[in-house]
C-alpha positions as MATLAB code, in Angstrom:
seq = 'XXXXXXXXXXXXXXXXXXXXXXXXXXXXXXXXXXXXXXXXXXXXXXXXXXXXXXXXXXXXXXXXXXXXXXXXXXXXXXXXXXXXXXXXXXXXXXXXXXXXXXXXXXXXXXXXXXXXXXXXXXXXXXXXXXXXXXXXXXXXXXXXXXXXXXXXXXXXXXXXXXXXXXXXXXXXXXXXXXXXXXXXXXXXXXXXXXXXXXXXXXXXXXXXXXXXXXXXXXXXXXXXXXXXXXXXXXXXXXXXXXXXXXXXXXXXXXXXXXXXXXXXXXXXXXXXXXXXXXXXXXXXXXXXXXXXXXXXXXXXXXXXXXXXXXXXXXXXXXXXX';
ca = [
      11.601  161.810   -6.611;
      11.664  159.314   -9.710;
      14.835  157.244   -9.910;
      16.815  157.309  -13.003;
      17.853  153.807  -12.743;
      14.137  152.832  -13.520;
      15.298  153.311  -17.127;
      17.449  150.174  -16.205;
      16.027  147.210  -18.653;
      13.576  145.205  -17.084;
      12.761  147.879  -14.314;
       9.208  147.561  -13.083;
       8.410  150.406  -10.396;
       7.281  150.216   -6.978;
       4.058  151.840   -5.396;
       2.957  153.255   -2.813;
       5.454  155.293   -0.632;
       8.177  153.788   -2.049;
       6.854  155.047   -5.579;
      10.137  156.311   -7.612;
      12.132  153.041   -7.709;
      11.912  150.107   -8.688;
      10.249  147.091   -7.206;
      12.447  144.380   -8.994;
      13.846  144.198  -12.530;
      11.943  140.847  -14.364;
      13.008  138.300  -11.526;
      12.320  138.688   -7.797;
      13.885  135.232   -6.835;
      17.133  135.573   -8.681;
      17.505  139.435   -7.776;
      16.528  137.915   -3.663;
      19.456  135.649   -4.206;
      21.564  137.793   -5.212;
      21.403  139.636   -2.262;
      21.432  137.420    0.122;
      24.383  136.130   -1.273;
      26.223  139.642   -1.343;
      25.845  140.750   -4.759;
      23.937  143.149   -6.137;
      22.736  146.692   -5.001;
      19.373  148.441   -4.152;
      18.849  151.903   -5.244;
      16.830  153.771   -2.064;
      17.193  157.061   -3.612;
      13.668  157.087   -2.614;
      14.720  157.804    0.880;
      14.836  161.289    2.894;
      18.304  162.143    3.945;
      18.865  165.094    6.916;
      22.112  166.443    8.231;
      23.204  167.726   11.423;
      25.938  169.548   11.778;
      27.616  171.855   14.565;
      29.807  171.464   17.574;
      26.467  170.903   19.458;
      24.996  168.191   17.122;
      25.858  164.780   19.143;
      24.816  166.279   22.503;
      21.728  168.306   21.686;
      20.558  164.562   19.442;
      21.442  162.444   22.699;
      18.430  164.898   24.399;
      15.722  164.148   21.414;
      16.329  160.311   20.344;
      15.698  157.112   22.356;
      19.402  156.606   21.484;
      22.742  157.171   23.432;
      24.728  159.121   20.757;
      26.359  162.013   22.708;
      29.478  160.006   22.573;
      28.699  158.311   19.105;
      32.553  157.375   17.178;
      33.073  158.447   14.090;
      31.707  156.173   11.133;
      29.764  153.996   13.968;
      26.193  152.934   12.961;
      23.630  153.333   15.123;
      19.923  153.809   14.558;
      17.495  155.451   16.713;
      13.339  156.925   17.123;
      11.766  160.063   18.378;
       8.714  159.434   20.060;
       5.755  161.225   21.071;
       5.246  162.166   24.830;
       2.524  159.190   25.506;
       5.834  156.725   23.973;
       4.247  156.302   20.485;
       6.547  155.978   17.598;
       6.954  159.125   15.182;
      10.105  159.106   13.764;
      12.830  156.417   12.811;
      16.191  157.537   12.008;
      19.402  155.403   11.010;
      22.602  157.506   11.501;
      26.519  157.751   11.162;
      28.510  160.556   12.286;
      31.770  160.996   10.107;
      33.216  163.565   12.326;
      31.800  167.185   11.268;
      28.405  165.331   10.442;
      25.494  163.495   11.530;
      23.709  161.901    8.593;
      20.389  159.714    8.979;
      18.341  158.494    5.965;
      14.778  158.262    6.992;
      11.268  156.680    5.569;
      10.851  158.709    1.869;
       8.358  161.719    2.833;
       9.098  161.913    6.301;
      11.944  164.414    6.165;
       9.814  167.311    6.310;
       8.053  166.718    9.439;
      11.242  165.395   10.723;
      13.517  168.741   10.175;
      10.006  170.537   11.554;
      10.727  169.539   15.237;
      14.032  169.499   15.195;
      14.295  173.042   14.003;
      11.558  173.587   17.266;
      14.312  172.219   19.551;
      16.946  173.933   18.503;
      16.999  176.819   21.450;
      20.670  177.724   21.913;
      22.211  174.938   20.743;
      24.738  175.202   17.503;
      23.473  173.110   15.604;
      22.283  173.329   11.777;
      19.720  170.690   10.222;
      19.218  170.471    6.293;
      17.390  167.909    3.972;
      19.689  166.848    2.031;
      17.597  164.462   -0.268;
      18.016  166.307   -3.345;
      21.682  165.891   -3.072;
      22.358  162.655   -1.833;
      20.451  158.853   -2.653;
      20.920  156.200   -0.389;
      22.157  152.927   -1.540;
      22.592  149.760   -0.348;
      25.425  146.933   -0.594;
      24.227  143.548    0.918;
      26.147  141.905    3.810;
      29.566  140.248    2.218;
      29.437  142.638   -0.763;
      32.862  143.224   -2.344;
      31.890  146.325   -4.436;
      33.973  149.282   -3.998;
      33.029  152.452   -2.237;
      33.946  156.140   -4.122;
      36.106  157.963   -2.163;
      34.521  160.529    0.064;
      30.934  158.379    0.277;
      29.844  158.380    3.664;
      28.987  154.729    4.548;
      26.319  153.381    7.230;
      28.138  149.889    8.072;
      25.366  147.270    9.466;
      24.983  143.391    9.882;
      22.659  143.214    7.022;
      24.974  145.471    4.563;
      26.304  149.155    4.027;
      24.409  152.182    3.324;
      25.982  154.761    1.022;
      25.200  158.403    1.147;
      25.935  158.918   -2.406;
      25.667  161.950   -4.327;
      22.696  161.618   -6.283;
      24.583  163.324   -9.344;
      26.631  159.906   -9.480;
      23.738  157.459   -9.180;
      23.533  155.952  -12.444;
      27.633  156.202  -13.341;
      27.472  153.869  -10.036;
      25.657  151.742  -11.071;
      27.429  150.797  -14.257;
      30.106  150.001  -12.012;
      28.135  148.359   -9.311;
      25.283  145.694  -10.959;
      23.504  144.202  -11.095;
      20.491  146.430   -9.880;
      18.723  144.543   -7.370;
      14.747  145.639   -6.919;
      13.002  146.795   -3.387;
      10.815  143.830   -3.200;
      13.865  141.368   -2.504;
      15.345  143.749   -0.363;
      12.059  143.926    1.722;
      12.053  139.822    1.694;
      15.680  140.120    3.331;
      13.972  142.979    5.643;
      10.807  140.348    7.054;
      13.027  137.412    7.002;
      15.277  139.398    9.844;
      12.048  140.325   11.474;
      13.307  143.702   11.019;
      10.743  146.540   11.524;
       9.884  149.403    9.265;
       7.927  152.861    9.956;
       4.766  153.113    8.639;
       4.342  149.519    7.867;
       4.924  147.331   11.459;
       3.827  150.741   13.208;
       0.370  152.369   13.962;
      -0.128  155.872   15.404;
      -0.067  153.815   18.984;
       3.087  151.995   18.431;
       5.702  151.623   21.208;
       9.066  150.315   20.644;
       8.600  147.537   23.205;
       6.300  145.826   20.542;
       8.927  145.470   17.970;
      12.094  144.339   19.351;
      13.283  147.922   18.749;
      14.313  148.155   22.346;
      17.471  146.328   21.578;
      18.810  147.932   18.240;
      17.184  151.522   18.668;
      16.953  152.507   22.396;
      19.293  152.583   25.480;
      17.447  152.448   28.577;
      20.678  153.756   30.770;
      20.350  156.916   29.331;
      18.793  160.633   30.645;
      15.521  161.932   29.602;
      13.806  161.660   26.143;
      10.224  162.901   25.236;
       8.247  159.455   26.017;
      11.213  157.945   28.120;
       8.697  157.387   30.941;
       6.341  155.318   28.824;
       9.501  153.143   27.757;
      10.825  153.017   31.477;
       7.272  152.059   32.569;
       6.424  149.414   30.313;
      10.349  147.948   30.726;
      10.388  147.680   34.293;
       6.820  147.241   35.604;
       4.861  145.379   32.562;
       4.351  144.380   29.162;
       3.416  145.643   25.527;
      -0.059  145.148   24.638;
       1.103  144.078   21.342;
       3.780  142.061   19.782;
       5.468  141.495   16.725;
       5.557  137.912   15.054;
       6.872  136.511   11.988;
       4.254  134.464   10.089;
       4.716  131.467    8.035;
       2.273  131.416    5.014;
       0.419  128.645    3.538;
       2.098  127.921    0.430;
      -1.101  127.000   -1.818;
      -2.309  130.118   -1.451;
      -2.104  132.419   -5.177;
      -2.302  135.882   -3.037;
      -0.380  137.354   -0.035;
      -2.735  138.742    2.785;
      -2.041  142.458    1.999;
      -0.853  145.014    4.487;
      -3.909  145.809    7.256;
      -5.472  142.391    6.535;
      -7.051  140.976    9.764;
      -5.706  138.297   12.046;
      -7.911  136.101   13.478;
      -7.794  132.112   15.493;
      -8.374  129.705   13.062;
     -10.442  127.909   15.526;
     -12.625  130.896   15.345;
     -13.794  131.194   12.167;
     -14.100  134.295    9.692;
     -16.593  135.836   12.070;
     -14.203  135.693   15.312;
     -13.003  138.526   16.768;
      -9.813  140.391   15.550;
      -6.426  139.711   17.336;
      -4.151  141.908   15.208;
      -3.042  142.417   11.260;
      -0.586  141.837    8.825;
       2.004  144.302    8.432;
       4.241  143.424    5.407;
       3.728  140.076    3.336;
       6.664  138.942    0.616;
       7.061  136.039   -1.104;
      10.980  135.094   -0.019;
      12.918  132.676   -2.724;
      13.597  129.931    0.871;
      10.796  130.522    2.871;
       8.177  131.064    0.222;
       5.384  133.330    1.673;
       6.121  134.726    5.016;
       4.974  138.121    7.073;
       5.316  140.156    9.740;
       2.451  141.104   11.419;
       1.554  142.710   15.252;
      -1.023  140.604   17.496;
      -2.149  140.777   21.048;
       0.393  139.769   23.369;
      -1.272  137.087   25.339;
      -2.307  134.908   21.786;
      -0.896  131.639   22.263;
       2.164  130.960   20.569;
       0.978  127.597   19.431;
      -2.361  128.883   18.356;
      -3.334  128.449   14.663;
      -4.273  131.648   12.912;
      -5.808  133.412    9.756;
      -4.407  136.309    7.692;
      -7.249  137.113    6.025;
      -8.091  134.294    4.734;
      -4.406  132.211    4.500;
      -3.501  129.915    6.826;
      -0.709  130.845    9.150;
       1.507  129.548   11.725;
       3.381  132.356   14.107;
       7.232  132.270   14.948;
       7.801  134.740   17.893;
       9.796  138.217   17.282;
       8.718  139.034   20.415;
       8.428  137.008   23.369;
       4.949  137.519   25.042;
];
């Protein structure tokens, strides 16, 4: 679904799955410092947005997602995965309830398979599920933003910001109001910088949340059964993850970023050595300068000296091996 703010002068537009808006506007580094400094918005219109509603709808989600939400308050953000029954990650979700409904905005294309299984666990429960992306665009107001909120707009409040469910219909009247349009690429830079991970781009069809850090922000482990809860209880109480997320410092003389997939390797090794893991997202952040997240074995020493691709990098644990 193409954006109508890349008509916005300036607009350049992104790729990939996040094809239909824009990946920055003529300047990464002042848009990035915009945001960090609480101006700004980012237009994720790009994103798949499902509803839940019924008297059912807290209770039957509490039985699907890794999350305890059967007692979820109104207009509390929360964010939470469905997994597969061997623990692997399918399906991220970030929700708010505002009393009659549970929204969720999810990664752009994955709505459909989404809605799929939870229409298959529906049973007796009265609940209704609808995609909702052609009516509503997600946008987001950095942490310490002042701009104003239409009444009615549902509103995911976060650390990092506030998600708006806005009607799509009112997308570009918003952002006359709202500017200045900030592009995805310095939200993303924001995104690696909190070691925050993303669906489809830290995760692999084996991913389990233990190897992201999503155990703390998208899973309670006091709660009843989930598909893949035993995986998660297994690897919580009696082990480790295999793999773990790690926040990579670049070297700076380098003219391209190690692109997503690019293999990890000890320095001391050489091109040839064996592979120890790969580079999930690479930005070029307006402090940092080139920085990545990327997954590795576990047991890779955290002072050992590494290669993405062929750039230097040093590792900064996200999590602890």
């Amino acid at each position: 679904m193409k954006s109508p703010l890349l008509s916005l002068p300036g607009a350049v537009p992104a790729e990939g799955v996040d094809e239909g808006v824009a990946a920055h506007y003529g300047d990464l580094f002042r848009e990035q410092r915009a945001l960090a400094g609480g101006t700004g918005f980012v237009d994720l219109s790009h994103r798949g947005v499902v509803s839940v509603t019924g008297d059912d709808r807290l209770s039957w989600l509490h039985l699907l997602l890794t999350q305890h939400v059967s007692d979820l308050p109104t207009g509390q953000a929360t964010e939470a995965l469905i997994l597969s029954a061997h623990g692997h990650i399918e399906h991220a979700l970030y929700l708010v309830d505002d009393g009659t409904t549970v929204w969720a905005h999810v990664e752009p294309g994955t709505q459909d398979a989404l809605i799929a299984y939870l229409e298959s666990m529906k049973f007796f429960y009265r609940v209704d599920v609808a995609d909702r992306t052609d009516e509503f665009a997600i946008v987001h107001l950095p942490a310490g933003s002042i701009a104003e909120v239409p009444d009615g707009v549902v509103v995911r409040e976060t650390p990092y910001g506030r998600d708006l469910f806005l009607p799509r219909a009112d997308l570009e009247s918003y952002a006359e109001k709202s500017g200045p349009a900030v592009g995805l690429l310095a939200y993303e830079a924001l995104r690696v910088e909190h070691h925050r991970p993303r669906l489809g781009f830290e995760t692999d069809h084996r991913t389990i949340p233990h190897e992201l850090g999503w155990i703390s922000s998208a899973v309670h482990l006091q709660k009843g059964c989930y598909r893949g809860q035993e995986t998660v209880a297994r690897v919580q109480n009696l082990g480790k993850p295999p793999r773990r997320l790690v926040f990579l410092h670049l070297d700076g003389s380098e003219v391209h970023l190690p692109p997503a997939g690019a293999d990890i390797r000890l320095a001391d090794e050489g091109p040839d050595g064996r592979k120890i893991g790969f580079v999930t997202t690479s930005v070029r952040h307006h402090e940092l300068g080139p920085v990545a997240l990327a997954l590795i074995k576990r047991n890779v020493p955290l002072d050992a000296r590494l290669m993405a691709d062929s750039t230097a990098a040093a590792q900064e644990a996200v999590v602890e091996p």
